[in-house]
C-alpha positions in Angstrom: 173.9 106.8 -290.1 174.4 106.5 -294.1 172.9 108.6 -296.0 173.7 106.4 -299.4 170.6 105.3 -301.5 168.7 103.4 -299.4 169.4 105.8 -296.3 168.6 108.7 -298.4 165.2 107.6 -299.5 164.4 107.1 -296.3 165.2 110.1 -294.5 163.1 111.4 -297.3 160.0 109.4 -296.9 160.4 110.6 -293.1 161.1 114.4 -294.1 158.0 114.4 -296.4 155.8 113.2 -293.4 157.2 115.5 -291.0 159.8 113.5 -289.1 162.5 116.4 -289.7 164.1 116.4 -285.6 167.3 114.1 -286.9 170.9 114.2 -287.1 172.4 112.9 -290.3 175.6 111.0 -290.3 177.6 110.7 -294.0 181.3 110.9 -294.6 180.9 110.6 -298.6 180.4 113.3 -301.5 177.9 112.1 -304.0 179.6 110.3 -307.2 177.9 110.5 -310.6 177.2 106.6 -310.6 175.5 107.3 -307.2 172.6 109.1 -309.5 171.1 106.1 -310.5 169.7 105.1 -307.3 170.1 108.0 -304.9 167.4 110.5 -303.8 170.4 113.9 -305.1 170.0 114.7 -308.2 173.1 115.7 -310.5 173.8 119.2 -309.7 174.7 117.5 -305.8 177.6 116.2 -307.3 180.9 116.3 -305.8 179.3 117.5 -302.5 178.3 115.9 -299.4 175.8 113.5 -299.5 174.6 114.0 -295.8 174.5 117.9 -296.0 172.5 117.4 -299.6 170.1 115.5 -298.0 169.3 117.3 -295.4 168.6 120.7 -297.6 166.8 118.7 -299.4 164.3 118.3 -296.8 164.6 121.9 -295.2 163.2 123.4 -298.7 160.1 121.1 -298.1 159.2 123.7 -295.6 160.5 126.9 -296.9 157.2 128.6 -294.1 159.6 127.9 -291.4 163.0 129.4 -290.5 164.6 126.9 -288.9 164.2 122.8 -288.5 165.8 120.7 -285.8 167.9 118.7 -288.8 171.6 118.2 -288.6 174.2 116.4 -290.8 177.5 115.8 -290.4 179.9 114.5 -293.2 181.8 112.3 -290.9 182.4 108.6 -290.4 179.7 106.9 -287.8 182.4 105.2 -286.2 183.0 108.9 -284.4 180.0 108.8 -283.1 179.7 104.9 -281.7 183.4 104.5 -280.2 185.1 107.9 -281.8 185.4 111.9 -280.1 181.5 112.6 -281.3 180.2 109.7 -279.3 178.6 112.1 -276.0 176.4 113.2 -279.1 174.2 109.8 -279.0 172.9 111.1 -275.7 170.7 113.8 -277.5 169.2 110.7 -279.6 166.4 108.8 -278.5 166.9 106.6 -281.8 170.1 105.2 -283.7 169.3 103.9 -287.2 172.1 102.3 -289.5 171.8 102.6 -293.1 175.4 102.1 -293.8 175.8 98.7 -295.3 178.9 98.7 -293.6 180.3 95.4 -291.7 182.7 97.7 -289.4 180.0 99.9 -287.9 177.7 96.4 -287.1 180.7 95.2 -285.5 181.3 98.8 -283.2 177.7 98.8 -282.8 177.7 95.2 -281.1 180.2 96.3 -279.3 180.0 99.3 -278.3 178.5 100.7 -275.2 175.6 103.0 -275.6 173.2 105.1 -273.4 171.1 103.1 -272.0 167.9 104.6 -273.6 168.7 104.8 -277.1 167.2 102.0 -279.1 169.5 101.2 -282.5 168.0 99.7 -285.8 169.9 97.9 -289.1 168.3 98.4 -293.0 170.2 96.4 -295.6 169.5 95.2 -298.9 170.3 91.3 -299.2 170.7 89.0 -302.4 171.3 91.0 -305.1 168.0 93.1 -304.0 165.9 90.2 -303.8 165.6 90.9 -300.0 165.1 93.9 -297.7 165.7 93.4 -294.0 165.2 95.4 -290.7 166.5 94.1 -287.6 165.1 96.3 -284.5 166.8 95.9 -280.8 164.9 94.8 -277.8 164.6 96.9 -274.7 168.0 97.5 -273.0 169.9 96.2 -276.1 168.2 92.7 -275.9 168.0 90.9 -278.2 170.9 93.3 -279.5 172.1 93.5 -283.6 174.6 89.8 -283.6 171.5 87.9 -281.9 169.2 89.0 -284.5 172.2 88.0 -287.1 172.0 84.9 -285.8 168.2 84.5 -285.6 168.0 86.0 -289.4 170.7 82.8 -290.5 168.9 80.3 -288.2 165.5 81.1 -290.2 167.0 79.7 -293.3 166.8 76.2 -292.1 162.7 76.6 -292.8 162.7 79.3 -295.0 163.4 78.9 -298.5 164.2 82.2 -299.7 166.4 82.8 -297.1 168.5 79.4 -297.3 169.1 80.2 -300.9 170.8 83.5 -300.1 173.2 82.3 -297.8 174.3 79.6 -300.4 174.3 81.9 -302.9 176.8 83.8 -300.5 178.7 80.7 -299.8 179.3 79.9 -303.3 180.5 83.1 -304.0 182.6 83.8 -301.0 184.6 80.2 -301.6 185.3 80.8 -305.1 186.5 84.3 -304.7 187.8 84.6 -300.9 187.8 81.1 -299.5 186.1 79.3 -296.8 186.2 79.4 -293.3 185.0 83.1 -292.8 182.9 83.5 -290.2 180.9 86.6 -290.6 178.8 87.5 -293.9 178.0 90.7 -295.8 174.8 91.2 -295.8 174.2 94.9 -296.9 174.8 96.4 -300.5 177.1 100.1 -300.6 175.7 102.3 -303.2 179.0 103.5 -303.1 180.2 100.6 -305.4 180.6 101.5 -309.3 180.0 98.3 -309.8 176.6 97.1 -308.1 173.7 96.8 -310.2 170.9 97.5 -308.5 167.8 99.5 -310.2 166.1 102.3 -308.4 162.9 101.0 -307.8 164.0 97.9 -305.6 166.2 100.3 -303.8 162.8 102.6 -303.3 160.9 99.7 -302.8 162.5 98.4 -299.5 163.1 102.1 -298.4 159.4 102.3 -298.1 158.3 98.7 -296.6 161.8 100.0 -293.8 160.4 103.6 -293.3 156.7 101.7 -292.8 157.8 99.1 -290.3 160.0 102.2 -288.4 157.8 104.6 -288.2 155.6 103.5 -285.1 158.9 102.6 -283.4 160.0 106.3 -284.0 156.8 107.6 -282.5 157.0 105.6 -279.4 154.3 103.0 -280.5 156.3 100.3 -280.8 156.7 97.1 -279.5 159.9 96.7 -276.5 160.8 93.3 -277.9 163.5 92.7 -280.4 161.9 92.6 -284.1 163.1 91.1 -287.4 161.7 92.1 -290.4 161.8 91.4 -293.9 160.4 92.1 -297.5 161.1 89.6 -300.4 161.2 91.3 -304.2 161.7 88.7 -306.9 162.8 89.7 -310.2 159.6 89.2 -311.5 157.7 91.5 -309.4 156.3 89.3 -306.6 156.4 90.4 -303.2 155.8 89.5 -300.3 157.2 90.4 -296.5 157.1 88.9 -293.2 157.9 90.4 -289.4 158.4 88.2 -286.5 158.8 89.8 -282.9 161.5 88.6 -280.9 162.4 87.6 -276.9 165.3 88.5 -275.2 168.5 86.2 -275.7 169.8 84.2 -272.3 173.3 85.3 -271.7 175.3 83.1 -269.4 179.4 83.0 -268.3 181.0 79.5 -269.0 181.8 78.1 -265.9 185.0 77.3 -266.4 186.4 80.7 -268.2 184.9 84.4 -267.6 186.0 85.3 -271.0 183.7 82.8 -272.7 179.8 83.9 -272.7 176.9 82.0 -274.3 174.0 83.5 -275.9 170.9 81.5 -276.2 167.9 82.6 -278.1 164.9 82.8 -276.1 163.1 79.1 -275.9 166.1 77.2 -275.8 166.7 77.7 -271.8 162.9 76.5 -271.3 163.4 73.7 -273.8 166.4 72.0 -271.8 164.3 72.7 -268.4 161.2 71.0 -269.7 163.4 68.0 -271.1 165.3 67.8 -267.9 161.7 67.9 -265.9 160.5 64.6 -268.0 163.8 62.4 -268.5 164.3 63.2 -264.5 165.4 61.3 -262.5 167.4 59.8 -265.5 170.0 62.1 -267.1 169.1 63.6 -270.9 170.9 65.3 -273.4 171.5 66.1 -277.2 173.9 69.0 -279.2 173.7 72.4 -279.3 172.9 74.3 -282.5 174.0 77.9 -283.2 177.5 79.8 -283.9 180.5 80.6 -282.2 182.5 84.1 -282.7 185.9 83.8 -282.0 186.6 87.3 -281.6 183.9 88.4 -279.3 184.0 84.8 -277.3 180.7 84.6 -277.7 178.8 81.0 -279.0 175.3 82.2 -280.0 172.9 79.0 -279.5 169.4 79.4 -282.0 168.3 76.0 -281.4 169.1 72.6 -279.5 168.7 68.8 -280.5 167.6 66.6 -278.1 168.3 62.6 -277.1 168.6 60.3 -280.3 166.7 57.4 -280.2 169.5 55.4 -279.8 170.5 57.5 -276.3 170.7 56.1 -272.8 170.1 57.4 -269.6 170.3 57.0 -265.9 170.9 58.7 -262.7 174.3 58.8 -263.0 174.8 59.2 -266.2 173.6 60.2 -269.9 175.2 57.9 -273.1 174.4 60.5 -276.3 173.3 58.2 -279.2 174.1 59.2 -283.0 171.1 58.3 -284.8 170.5 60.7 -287.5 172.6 63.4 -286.0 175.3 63.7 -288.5 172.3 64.2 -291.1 170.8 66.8 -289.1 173.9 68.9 -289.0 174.7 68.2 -292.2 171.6 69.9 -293.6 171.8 72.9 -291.0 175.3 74.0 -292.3 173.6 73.1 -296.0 170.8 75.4 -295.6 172.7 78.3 -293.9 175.3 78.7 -296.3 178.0 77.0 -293.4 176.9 80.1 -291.3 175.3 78.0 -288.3 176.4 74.4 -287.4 177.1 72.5 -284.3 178.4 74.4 -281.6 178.6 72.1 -278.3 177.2 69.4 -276.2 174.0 69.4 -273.4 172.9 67.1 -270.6 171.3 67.5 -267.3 171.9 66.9 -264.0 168.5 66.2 -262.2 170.0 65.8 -258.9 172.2 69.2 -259.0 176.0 69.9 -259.6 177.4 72.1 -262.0 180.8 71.0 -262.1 182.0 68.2 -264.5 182.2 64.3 -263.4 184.0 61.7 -263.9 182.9 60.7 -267.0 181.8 64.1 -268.4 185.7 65.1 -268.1 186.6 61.5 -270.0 184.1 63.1 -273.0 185.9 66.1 -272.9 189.1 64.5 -273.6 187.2 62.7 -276.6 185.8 65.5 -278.1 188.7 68.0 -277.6 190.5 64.8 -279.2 188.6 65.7 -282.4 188.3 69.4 -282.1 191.7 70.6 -281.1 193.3 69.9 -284.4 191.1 71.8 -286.1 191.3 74.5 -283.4 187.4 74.8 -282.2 186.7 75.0 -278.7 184.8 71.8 -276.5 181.5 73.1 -275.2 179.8 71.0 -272.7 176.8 72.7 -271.0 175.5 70.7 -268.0 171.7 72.2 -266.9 170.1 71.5 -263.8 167.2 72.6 -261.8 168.8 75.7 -260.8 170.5 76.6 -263.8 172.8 77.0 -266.9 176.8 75.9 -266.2 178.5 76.1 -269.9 182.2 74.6 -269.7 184.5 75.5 -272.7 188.1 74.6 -273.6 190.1 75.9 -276.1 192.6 73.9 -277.9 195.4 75.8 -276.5 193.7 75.0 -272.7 195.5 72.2 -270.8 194.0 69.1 -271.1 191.9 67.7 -267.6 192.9 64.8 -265.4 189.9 62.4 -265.6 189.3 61.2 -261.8 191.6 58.4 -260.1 189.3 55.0 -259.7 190.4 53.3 -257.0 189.4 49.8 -256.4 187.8 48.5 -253.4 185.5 46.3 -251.9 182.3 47.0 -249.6 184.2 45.2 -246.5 187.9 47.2 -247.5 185.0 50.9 -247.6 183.0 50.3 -244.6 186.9 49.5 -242.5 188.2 52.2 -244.4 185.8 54.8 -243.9 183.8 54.3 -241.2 183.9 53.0 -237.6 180.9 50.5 -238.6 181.1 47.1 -236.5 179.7 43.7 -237.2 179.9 41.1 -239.4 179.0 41.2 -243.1 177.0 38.8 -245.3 177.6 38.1 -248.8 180.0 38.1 -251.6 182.4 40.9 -251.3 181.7 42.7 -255.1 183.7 45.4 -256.2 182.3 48.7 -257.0 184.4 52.0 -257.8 184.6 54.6 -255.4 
């Protein structure tokens, strides 16, 4: 899907090696400014881009009457969520080149055959960065988790923390903060974009290398995100790191609510539950929340501060530090990732909120409401994962009744225990 210029130069690279059993998907005519960068030379003008492409690639083998190659100058959209979309189920493989933020978003959310394993090129940064983001097996991780991974990668890496802030700059000057999703992919169709052919030709080829064993069926089941770094100057350099599949759990509180955590994060709040136990633990969650799909993505988690407290029956989150640490994760990713919720654990079991977990929901929705984010508090226990989120328009909770009482006023109360007692009668709360 896209047969622009980086699209086009790959289909290309695969049509010269003899990968020509595709289906082309392009709803554009070639421009003349599209001549700069795209693989059609001037006489395509005026005509379809995808159809272009794929005669192209048919005159490479002029010995044989007919290839298995389609195109289609139509929107992709037809075939993810539109009339076209019982065509997918002739596909084995589903890979968008169309820079386009509407088809990610019908991709994530559309529901494909089960067998057909879907793929995102884009050029990033004014060209300084080519990226490939490959699925896992049964769509996990699927393309917003490896979004997610991609942003969470620029709190180490360097190159990829000064994109993002490049991108925030830009989009608060010209648009205005707050947005929550980000651009990542370049259109050739803009008049506009300067980008020269060779770093367009350049990614194609590092993309078309990293795809090709995926193509054949030598590839690896797990998710995979890929990336080649081009500086102005000539350097390059690439990187590739294969990816588990994301945890995805129902809040407890509110089917409509899901969370997403990356792979690790699960076994990290098991392990820390394991050696705080039989004393409670907990930290914040780091990641993203989309609004629209309901979905908070954690990448990462922060455990205790040094200043936290534990028991049995309870877990008092310290602050040491913290607002630094979130400070610098928003910093680094451009505002893109930030703090998303609260943990703690439950060694004894129980998914369900007490006492004084509801009284720090009321504090934090005291602080969160007003600017209209939901309260996450994730309680984990032995057995599991119990997310509870409340919107600000949710009704706010009851905390528990205390009642007052004595040991004598219990025991009379609630038992039919005889005998007489020793000792000073000191309250407790029931």
């Amino acid at each position: 899907m896209g047969a622009g210029a980086l699209g086009s130069k790959m289909v290309m690279h695969l049509g010269r090696s003899g990968n020509v059993n595709f289906m082309l998907v392009d709803y554009a005519n070639l421009s003349p400014h599209n001549l700069v960068r795209h693989v059609l030379s001037g006489e395509r003008v005026g005509t379809s881009k995808a159809e272009g492409v794929r005669e192209t690639i048919v005159k490479l083998y002029p010995a044989v009457e007919e290839l298995p190659s389609l195109a289609h100058q139509d929107t992709a959209l037809s075939f993810i969520a539109g009339e076209k979309k019982e065509g997918l189920a002739d596909h084995r493989h589903l890979v968008d080149a169309t820079a386009s933020q509407i088809v990610f978003n019908s991709l994530c959310s559309a529901d494909l055959p089960t067998d057909l394993r879907v793929y995102r090129t884009e050029i990033a940064d004014d060209g300084r960065i080519g990226l490939l983001s490959i699925e896992g097996a049964s769509r996990n991780p699927r393309l917003d988790e490896l979004q997610v991974l991609l942003f969470d990668t620029a709190i180490e890496d360097k190159r990829v923390s000064n994109w993002l802030t490049r991108v925030q700059t830009r989009r608060t000057k010209e648009i205005g903060s707050g947005l929550e999703e980000i651009q990542i992919g370049l259109s050739c169709s803009s008049a506009t974009m300067r980008l020269a052919d060779e770093v367009v030709s350049l990614h194609a080829a590092a993309v078309t290398r990293r795809l090709r064993p995926h193509l054949t069926g030598q590839g690896e089941q797990d998710g995979l995100l890929a990336a080649t770094y081009f500086d102005h100057d000539g350097t390059l350099q690439s990187s590739a790191k294969l990816l588990k599949p994301f945890r995805r759990v129902e809040t407890h509180n509110d089917v409509r609510w899901k969370l997403h955590f990356a792979a690790g994060v699960p076994d990290a709040m098991l392990h820390l539950l394991r050696r705080a136990s039989p004393s409670e633990a907990g930290g914040l969650l780091i990641g993203q929340i989309n609004f629209k799909r309901k979905i908070v993505y954690v990448t990462r988690l922060l455990g205790p501060p040094t200043d936290s407290r534990g028991s049995a029956y309870a877990f008092y989150r310290g602050v040491k530090d913290l607002p630094e640490t979130i400070r610098e994760v928003e910093r680094r990713t451009g505002g893109l990732l930030g703090y998303v919720g609260e943990w703690h654990t439950h060694p004894m079991g129980g998914a369900e909120l007490s006492g004084t977990d509801v009284e720090a929901v009321e504090n934090i929705r005291n602080i969160l409401d007003p600017v209209s984010l939901p309260t996450l508090v994730t309680i984990v226990t032995p057995d599991g994962i119990h997310p509870h989120i409340f919107e600000a328009t949710d009704p706010h909770l009851d905390p528990p009744q205390i009642e007052r009482t004595t040991i004598r006023r219990f025991f009379a109360d609630y038992s039919s225990m005889e005998g007489e007692w020793i000792g000073d009668e000191e309250p407790f709360f029931l």
